[in-house]
N, C-alpha and C positions, 0 to 999 in steps of 0.2 A: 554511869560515871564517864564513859569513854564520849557519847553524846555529848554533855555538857561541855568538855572541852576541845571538841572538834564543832559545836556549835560558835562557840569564842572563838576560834584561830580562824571559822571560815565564814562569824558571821552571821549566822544563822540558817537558814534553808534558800538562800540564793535571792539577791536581787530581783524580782519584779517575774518572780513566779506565778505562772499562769493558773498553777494547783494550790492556791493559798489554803482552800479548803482541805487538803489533803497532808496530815503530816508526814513529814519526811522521815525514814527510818536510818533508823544509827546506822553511821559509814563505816562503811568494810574496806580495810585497807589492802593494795594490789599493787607495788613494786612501785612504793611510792605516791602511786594517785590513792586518791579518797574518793568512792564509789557510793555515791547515796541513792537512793531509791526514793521516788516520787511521783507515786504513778497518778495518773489521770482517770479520774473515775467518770467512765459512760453506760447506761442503761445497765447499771448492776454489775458493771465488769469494769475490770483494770486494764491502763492502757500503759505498757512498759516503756517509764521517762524517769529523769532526776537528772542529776549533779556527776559531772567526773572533777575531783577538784585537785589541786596541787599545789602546799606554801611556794614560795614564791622567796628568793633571797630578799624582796625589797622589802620583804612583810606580806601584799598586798596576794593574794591567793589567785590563781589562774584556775577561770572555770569555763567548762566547755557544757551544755546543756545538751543533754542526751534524752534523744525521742526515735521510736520506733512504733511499729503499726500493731506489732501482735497485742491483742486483749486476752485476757487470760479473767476466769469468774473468782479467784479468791487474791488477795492482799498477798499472801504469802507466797505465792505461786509465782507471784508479778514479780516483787523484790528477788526471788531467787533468780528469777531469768532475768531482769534486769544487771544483778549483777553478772553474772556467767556474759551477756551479751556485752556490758560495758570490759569484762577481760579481755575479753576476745580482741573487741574494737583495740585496747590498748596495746593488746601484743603484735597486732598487724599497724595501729599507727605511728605510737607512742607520743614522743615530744611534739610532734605535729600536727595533735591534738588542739593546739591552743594556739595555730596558726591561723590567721583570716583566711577565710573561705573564699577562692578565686573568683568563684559563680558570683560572688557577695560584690566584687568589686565594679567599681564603674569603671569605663572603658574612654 
């Protein structure tokens, strides 16, 4: 239930995902952001990535694309630490989550 209408408000599984093959698992909400799971599957393991996402007053939803190194061998294993690491990230970032990336910019 909760999927279906957090697929509509955000969308679907993110613009121009690199894990088309991989489904995204229902968002878990965390002090306002929307935490999706969407790991990267390599040589029979998962590679802990997805969605930190957050409506947006204009409508248009702010999304920040969350990757890390750890591989973990089961689906469910990934999604848990995926989310546990994207909490973490958001209690140490928060808003400035969905800021541009200095290093990103040209000089």
């Amino acid at each position: 239930m909760f999927k279906k209408l957090f697929s509509g408000l955000f969308g679907g599984e993110g613009s121009g995902a690199p894990n088309a093959g991989v489904n995204a698992a229902d968002p878990v909400e965390y002090k306002g952001f929307f935490i999706i799971s969407q790991p990267d599957q390599q040589s029979g393991q998962y590679r802990v990535s997805g969605w930190i996402k957050q409506p947006s007053d204009s409508g248009e939803p702010r999304e920040h694309r969350f990757e890390r190194s750890d591989m973990l061998p089961s689906r469910d294993a990934c999604d848990a630490m995926m989310v546990t690491k994207a909490q973490r990230y958001i209690d140490e970032v928060g808003e400035a989550i969905f800021e541009p990336d200095p290093r990103q910019a040209s000089h």
